[in-house]
C-alpha positions in Angstrom: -73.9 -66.0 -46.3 -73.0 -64.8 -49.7 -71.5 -61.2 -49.6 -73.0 -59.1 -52.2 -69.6 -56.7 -53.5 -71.9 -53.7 -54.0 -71.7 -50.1 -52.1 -73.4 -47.1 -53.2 -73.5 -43.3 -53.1 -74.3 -41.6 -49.8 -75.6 -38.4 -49.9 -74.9 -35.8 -46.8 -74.7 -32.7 -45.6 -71.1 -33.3 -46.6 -70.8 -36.2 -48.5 -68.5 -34.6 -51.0 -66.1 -33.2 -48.4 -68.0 -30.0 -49.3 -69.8 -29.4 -46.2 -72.4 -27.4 -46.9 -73.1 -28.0 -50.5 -76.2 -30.5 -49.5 -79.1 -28.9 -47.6 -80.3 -31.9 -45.8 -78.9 -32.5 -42.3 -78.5 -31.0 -38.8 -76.5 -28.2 -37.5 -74.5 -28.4 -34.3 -77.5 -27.8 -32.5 -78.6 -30.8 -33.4 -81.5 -29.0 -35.7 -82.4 -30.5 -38.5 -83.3 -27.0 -39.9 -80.7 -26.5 -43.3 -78.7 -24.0 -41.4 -77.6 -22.9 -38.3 -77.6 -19.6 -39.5 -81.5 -18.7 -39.4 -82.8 -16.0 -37.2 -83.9 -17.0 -33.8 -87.9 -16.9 -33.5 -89.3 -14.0 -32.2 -91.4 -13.0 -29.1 -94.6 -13.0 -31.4 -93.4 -16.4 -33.0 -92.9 -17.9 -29.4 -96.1 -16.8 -28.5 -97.9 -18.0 -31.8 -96.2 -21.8 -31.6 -97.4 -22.1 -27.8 -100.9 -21.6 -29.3 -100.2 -23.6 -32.0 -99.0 -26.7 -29.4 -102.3 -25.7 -27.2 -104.2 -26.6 -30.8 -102.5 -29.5 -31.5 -103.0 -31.1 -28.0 -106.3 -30.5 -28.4 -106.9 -32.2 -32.2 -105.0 -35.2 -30.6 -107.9 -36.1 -29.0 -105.9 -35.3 -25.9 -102.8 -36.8 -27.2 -100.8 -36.6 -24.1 -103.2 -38.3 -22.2 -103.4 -40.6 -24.9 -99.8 -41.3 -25.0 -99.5 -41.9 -21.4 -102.1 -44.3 -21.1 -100.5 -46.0 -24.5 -97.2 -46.6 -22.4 -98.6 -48.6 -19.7 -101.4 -50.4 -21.7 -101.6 -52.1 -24.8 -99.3 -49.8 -27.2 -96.5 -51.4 -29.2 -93.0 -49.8 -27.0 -89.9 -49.6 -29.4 -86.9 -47.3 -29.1 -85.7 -45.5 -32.2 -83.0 -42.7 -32.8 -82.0 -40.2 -35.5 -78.6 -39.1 -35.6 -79.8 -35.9 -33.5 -81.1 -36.8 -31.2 -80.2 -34.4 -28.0 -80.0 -35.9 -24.4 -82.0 -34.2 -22.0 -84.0 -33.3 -24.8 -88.3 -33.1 -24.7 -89.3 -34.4 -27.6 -92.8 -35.8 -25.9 -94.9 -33.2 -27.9 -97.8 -32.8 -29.4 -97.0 -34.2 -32.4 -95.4 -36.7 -31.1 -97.9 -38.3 -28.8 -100.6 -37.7 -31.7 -98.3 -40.3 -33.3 -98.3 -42.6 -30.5 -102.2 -42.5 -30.4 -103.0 -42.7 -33.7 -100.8 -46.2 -33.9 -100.5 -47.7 -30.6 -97.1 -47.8 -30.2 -94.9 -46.0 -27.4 -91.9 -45.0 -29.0 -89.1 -44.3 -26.9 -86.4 -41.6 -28.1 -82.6 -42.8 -27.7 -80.1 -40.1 -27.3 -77.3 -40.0 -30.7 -76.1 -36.1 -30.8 -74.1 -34.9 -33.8 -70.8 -35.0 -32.2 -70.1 -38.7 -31.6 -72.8 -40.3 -33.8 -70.8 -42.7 -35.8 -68.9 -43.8 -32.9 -71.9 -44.3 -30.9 -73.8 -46.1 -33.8 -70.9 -48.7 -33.9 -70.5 -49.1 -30.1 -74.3 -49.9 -30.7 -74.1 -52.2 -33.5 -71.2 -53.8 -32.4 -72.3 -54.3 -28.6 -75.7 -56.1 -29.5 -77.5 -52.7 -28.1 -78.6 -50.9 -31.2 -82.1 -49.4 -30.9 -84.8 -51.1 -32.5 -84.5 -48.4 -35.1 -81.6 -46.8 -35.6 -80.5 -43.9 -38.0 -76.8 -44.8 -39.6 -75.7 -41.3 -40.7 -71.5 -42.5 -41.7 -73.2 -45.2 -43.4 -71.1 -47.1 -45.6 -71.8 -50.3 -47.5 -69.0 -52.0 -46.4 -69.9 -51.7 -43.3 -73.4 -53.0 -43.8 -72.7 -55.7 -46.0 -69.8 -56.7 -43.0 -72.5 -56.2 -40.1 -75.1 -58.4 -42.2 -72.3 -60.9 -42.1 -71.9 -61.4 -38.4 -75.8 -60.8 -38.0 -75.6 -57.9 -36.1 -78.6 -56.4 -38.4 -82.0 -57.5 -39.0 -84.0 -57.8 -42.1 -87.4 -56.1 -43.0 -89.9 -59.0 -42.7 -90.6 -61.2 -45.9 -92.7 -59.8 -48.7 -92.5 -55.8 -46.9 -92.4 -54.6 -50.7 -96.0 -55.6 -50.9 -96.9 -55.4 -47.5 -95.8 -51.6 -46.7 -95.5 -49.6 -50.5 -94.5 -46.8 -49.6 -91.5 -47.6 -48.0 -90.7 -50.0 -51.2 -91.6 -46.8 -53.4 -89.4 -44.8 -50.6 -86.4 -47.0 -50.8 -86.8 -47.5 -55.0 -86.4 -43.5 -55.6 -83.1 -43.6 -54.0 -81.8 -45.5 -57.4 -80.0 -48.3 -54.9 -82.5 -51.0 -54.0 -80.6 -53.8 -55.6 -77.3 -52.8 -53.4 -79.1 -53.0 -50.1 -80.2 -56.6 -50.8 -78.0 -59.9 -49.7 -79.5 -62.8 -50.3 -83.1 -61.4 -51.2 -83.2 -60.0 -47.9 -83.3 -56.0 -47.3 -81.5 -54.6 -44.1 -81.6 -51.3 -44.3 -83.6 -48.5 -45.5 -82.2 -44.8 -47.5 -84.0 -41.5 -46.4 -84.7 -40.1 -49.8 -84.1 -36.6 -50.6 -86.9 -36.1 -53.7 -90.1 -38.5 -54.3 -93.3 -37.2 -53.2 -93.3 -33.7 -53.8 -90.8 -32.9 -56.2 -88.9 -35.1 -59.1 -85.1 -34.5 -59.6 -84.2 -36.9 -62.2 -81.2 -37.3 -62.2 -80.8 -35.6 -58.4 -77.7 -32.9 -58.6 -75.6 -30.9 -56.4 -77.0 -28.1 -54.8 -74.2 -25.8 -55.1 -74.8 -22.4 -56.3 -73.4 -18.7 -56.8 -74.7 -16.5 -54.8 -73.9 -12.6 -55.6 -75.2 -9.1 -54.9 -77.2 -8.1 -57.9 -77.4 -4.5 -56.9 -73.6 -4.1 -56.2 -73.7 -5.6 -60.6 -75.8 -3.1 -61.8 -73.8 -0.3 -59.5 -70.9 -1.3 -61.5 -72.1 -1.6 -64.7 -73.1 -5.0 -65.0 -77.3 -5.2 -64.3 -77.6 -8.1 -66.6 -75.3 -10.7 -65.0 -76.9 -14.1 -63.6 -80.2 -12.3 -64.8 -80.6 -15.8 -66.6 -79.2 -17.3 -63.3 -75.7 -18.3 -64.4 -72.7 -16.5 -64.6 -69.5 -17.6 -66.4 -65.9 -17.3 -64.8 -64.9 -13.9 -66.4 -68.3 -12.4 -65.6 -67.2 -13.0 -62.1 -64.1 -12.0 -62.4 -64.8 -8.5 -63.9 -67.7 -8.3 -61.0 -65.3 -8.7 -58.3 -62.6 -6.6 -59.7 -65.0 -3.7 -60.3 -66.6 -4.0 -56.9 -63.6 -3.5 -55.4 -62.2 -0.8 -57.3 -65.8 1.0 -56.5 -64.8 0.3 -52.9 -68.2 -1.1 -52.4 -66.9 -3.7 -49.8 -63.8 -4.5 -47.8 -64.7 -8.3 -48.4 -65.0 -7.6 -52.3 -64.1 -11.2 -53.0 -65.6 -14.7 -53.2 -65.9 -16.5 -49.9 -66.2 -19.8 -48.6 -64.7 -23.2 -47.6 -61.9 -24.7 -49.4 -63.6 -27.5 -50.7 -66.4 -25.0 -51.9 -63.9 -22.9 -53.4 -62.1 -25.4 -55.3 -65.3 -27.1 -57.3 -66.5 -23.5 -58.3 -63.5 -23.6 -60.1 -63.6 -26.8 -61.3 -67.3 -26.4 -62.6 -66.0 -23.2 -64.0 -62.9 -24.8 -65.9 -64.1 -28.1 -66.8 -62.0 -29.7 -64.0 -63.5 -33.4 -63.1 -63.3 -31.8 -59.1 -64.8 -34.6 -57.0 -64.1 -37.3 -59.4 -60.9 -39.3 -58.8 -60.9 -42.9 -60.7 -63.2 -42.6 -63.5 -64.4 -44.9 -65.4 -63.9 -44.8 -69.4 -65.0 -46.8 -72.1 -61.3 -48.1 -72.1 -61.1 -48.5 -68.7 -60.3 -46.4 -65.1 -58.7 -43.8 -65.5 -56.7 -41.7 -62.3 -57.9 -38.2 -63.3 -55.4 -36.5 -61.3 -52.6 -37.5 -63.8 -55.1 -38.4 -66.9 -56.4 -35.1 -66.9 -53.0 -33.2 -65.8 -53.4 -30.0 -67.8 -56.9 -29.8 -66.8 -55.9 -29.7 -62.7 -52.9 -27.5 -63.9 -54.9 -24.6 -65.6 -57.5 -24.6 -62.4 -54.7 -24.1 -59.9 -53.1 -21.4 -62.4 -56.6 -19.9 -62.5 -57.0 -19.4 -58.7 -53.9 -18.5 -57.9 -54.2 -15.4 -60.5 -57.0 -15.1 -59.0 -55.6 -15.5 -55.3 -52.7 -12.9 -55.9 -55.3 -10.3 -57.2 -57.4 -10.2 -54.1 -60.5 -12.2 -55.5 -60.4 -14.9 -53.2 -60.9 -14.8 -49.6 -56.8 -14.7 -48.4 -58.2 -17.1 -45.4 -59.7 -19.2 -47.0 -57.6 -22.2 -46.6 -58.1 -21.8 -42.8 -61.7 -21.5 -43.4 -63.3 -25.0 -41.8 -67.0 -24.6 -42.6 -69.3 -21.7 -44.8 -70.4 -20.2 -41.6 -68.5 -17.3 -41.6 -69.1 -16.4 -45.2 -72.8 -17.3 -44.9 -72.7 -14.6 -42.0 -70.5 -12.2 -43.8 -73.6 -12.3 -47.3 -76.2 -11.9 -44.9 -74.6 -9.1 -43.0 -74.3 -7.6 -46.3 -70.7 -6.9 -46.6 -69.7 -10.0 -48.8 -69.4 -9.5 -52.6 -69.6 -13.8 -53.3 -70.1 -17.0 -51.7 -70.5 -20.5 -53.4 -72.6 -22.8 -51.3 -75.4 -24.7 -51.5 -78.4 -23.0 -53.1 -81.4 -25.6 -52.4 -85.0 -23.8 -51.5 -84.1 -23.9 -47.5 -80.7 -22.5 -47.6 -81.2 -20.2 -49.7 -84.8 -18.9 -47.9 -82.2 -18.8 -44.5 -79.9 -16.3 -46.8 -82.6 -14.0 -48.1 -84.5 -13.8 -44.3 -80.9 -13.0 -42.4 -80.6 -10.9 -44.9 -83.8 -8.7 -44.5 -83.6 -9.2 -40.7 -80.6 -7.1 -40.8 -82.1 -4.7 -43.1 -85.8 -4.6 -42.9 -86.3 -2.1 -45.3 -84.9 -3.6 -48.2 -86.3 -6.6 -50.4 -83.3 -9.3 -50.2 -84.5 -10.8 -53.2 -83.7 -7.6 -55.5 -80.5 -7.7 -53.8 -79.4 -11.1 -53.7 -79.1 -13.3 -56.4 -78.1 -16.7 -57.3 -76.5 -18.6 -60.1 -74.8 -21.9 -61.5 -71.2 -21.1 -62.5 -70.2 -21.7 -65.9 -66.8 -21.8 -68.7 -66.5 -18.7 -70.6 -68.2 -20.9 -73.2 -71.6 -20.9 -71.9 -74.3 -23.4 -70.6 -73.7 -25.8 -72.7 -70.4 -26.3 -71.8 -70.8 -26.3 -68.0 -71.4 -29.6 -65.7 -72.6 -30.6 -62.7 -72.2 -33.7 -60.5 -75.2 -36.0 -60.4 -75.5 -37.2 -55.8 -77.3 -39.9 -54.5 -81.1 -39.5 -53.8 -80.6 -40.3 -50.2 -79.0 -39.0 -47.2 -78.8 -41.2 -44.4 -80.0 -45.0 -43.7 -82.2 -46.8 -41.3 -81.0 -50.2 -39.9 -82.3 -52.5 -37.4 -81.7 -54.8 -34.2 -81.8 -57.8 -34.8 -83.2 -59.3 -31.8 -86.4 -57.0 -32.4 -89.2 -59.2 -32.0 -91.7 -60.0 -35.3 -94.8 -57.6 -34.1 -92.6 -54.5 -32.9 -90.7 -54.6 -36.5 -94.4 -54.7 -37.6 -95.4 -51.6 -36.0 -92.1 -50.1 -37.0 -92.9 -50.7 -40.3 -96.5 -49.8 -40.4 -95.9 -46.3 -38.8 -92.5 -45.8 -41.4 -94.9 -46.3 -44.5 -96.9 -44.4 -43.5 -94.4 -41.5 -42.6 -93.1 -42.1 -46.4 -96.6 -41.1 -47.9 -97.1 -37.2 -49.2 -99.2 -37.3 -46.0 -96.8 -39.0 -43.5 -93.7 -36.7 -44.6 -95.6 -34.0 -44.8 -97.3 -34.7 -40.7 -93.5 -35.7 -40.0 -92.0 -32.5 -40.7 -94.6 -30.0 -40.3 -97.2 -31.2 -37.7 -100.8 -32.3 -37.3 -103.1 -32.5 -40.5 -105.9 -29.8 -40.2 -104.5 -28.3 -37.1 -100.9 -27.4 -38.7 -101.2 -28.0 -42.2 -104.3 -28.7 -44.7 -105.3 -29.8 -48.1 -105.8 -27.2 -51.0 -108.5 -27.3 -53.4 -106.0 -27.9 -55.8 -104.6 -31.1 -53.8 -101.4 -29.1 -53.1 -100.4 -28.8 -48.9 -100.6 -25.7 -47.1 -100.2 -24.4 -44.4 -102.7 -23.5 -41.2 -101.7 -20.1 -39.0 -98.8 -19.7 -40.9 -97.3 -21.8 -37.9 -93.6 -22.4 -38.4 -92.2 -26.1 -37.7 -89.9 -25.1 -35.1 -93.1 -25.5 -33.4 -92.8 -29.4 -32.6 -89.3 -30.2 -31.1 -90.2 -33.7 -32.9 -90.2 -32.9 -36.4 -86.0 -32.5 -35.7 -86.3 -36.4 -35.5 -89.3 -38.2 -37.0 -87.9 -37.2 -40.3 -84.8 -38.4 -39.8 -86.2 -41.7 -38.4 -89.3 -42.5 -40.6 -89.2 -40.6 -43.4 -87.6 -38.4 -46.1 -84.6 -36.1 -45.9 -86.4 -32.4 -44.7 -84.8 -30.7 -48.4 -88.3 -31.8 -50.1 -90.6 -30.4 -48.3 -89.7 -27.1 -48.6 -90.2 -27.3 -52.2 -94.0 -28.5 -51.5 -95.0 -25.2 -50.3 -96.2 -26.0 -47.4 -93.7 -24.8 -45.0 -95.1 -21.0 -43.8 -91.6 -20.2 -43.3 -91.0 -21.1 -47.4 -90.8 -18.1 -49.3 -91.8 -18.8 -52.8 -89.6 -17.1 -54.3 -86.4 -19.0 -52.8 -88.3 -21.9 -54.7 -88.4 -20.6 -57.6 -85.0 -19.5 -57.4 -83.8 -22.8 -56.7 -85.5 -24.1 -59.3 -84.5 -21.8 -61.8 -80.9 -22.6 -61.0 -81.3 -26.5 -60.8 -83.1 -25.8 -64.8 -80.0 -24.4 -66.1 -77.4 -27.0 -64.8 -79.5 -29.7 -66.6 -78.3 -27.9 -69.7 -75.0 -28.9 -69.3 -73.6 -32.0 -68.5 -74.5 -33.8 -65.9 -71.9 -35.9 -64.4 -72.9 -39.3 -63.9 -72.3 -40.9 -60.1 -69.3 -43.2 -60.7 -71.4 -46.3 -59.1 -68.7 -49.0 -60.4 -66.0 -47.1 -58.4 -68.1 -47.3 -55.7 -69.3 -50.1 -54.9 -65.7 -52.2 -55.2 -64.4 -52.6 -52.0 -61.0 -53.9 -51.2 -57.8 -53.4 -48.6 -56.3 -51.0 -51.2 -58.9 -48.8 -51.9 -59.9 -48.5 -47.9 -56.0 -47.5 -47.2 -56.2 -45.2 -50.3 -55.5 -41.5 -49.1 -53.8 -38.9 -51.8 -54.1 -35.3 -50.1 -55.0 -33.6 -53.1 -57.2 -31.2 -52.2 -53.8 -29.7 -49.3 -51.9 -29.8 -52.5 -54.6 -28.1 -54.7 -54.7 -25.2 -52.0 -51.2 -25.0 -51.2 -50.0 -24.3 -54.9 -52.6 -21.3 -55.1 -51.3 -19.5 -52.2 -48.0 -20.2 -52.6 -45.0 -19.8 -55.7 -43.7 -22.5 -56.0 -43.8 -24.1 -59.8 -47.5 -25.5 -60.3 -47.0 -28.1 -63.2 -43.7 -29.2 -61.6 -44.8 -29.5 -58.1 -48.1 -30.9 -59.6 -45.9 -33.8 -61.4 -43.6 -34.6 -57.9 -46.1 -34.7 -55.8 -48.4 -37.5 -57.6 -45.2 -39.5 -58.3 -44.5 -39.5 -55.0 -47.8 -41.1 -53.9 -47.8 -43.4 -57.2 -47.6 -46.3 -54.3 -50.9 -45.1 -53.0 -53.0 -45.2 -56.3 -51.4 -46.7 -59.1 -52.4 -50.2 -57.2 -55.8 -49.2 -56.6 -55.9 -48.4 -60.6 -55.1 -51.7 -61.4 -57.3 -53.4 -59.3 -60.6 -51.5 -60.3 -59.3 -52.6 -64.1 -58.4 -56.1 -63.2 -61.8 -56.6 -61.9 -64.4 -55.0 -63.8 -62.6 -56.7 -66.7 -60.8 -54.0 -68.3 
């Protein structure tokens, strides 16, 4: 078989090493809710999704009935699995047996929790016991193009562009059709993040400045992010006067490192999350191309360290959920972290859940960062329009594949994701006059344990539909907000996905590993000499990228 040398962009919860600055994924719970840091339902809300399940069993046409005569009749039985999928876990709902019914199949749920998922997936793939349909969340292409090799993946059946649209139309809004094809045959297919219900051309990272607007105007600053950005020194002087106003004991900016460090970057021009870059002479390493640019970040945050402005833990910090608690407990001056429609509705409702009485959108507010020099010179970093990947077994005979297919374009239609993630057309959601979806009994979708996993399995990344309105949990104004941010990063620059980078594959490049980002944080909290210690430290790992360097020049001709 001839080996296609392509790999492409995977977009996570994560992806970047920034783990938090995509909304679309699972918490440790295994939720596929953007963040584990949402209220709990109350009482009333219990109450309100039992009579919403009651409902939907009912507008199944006795859907659990249904489903259990499905298994033992005629019904299509295939197993699938997203990469949350809990053991011990009911996902038998409503929902889910309307699905059954309504296609004749009896899908079977496989267990593949957070923890482990990768590992299992390979045991899987590499054991001839994958489900039928199986979510890859680590995937790589590498990996796929090597699994395609030693057939341990099968293809979507001859013609399925024409055959099932919405899937082709799915799979062609990710931007990386081409790469999943070897041969002319397709073996796997990316969960997109934006197609039915909102455009993002190009698709951009998330992250976002969030602030408290009323602490601004306490110190003199009412206008700032009013525009939703902020520049670097508007932040600075924010955080400097907040805490000389001794409005907060956590009067600085908050978050992971990897968070930390690309605010900065975006703020200073720094290429953060780029590291071979392609020119129009050639690849370039920007760590020693673009030397004075990494040098004047590290000498920014560590002024900015040494002054109190940063969190002094934040090296030790391992995920955002501590500053995401800390912003909606209100005692947290910053935090940069992702700032799509779902995470930041989670912010705004922990906020007002700890303090009822006040409107958290007159007291939060959220912002692209920016240089001193204004919109037009700040960037942003253009992700992949897909998160995770669904493969299949290749033993799976030719009518299951069918039905898997059948009931997967459907779940891609406006219609599909929209059942998928929300619940049961005209019990849970309806159609507007206006064509638009919204909601029934302002149920929330916690309702249906399912829609954790259907998503995941059949259709598109959960970020979207939030921005569909259609979610009763959605305030609009955290899509507007989003929106309003995701406006003014387009005015900058928005840095193109280095695609040539990734899809080269070689030994080199997989034993590549330059601790940069250790280094990065090391110099700001420390004293040692930053252009000095800058200088040493890449020289001393010369063996690891200089050959990598070469290669990507030797072979896309440069």
């Amino acid at each position: 078989m001839r080996k296609v040398k392509k790999f492409a962009a995977l977009l996570l919860c994560g992806a970047l090493t920034l783990s938090a600055l995509t909304g679309c994924g699972g918490n440790d719970g295994g939720s596929s809710k953007e963040s584990s840091s949402a209220p709990e339902e109350s009482k009333a809300e219990e109450s309100k999704a039992e009579d919403a399940g009651g409902e939907a069993e009912d507008a199944g046409g006795e859907a659990e009935d249904a489903g259990g005569e499905a298994a033992s009749g005629d019904a299509v039985h295939f197993t699938f699995t997203a990469y949350n999928c809990i053991a011990g876990k009911d996902y038998k709902d409503p929902l889910f047996l309307w699905i059954n019914e309504k296609f004749g199949v009896d899908m079977e749920v496989m267990a593949n929790e957070p923890s482990g998922a990768d590992e299992r997936f390979r045991t899987w793939v590499m054991g001839g016991t994958l489900p039928d349909c199986a979510n890859w969340e680590g995937f790589t292409f590498a990996e796929y193009y090597s699994y395609i090799d030693q057939g341990l993946l099968g293809a979507l059946p001859d013609g399925w562009e024409e055959k099932y649209p919405n899937i082709a139309k799915m799979v062609e809004a990710s931007g990386y059709a081409e790469y999943l094809k070897v041969d002319g045959k397709t073996y796997g297919v990316p969960h997109v993040v934006f197609n039915n219900f909102l455009e993002m051309d190009p698709p951009i990272n998330h992250a976002t400045l969030f602030f408290r607007k009323d602490w601004a105007a306490e110190v003199g600053m009412p206008d700032m992010g009013k525009d939703y950005y902020v520049t670097i020194s508007e932040l600075k002087e924010y955080l400097e006067k907040v805490k000389e106003a001794g409005l907060t004991n956590d009067s600085f900016v908050s978050d992971s490192p990897g968070n930390i460090d690309q605010m900065f970057g975006y703020a200073t021009g720094t290429p953060y999350g780029r590291t071979f870059i392609e020119t129009p002479d050639g690849f370039k390493y920007t760590f020693v191309d673009d030397r004075d640019k990494w040098i004047n970040m590290i000498e920014i945050m560590r002024e900015w360290y040494q002054a109190g402005l940063i969190d002094p833990d934040y090296v030790v910090i391992n995920d955002i959920y501590d500053a995401r608690a800390a912003l909606m407990a209100g005692t947290l001056a910053a935090m940069y972290d992702s700032g799509d429609c779902g995470n930041t509705n989670t912010y705004m409702t922990g906020y007002q859940g700890n303090f009822p009485d006040q409107d958290p959108y007159d007291i939060i507010g959220g912002a692209h960062i920016v240089p001193d020099e204004g919109v037009s010179a700040g960037s942003i970093l253009e992700v992949g329009n897909y998160w995770t990947v669904q493969v299949f077994n290749p033993d799976t005979d030719e009518a299951t594949m069918a039905k898997i297919m059948e009931v997967m374009d459907w779940a891609c239609t406006a219609e599909g994701e929209a059942s998928v993630q929300i619940g049961i057309p005209e019990v849970d959601w309806k159609y507007a006059d206006d064509g638009s979806i919204e909601p029934i009994n302002n149920i929330d979708i916690t309702v249906y344990p399912s829609t954790e996993i259907l998503g995941t399995a059949f259709s598109h990344c959960q970020d979207e539909i939030g921005y569909s309105g259609a979610r009763a949990d959605m305030d609009k104004r955290a899509i507007d907000q989003a929106l309003a941010v995701f406006e003014v990063k387009k005015q900058g620059t928005v840095i193109p996905y280095e695609k040539n980078y990734t899809i080269f594959s070689s030994p080199t490049k997989d034993m590549y590993s330059v601790a940069y980002g250790d280094k990065i944080n090391e110099l700001v909290t420390g004293t040692d000499d930053i252009a000095s210690t800058w200088d040493a430290f890449f020289e001393e790992n010369r063996g690891m990228w200089e050959p990598l360097l070469n290669e990507l020049n030797e072979h896309f001709g440069y």
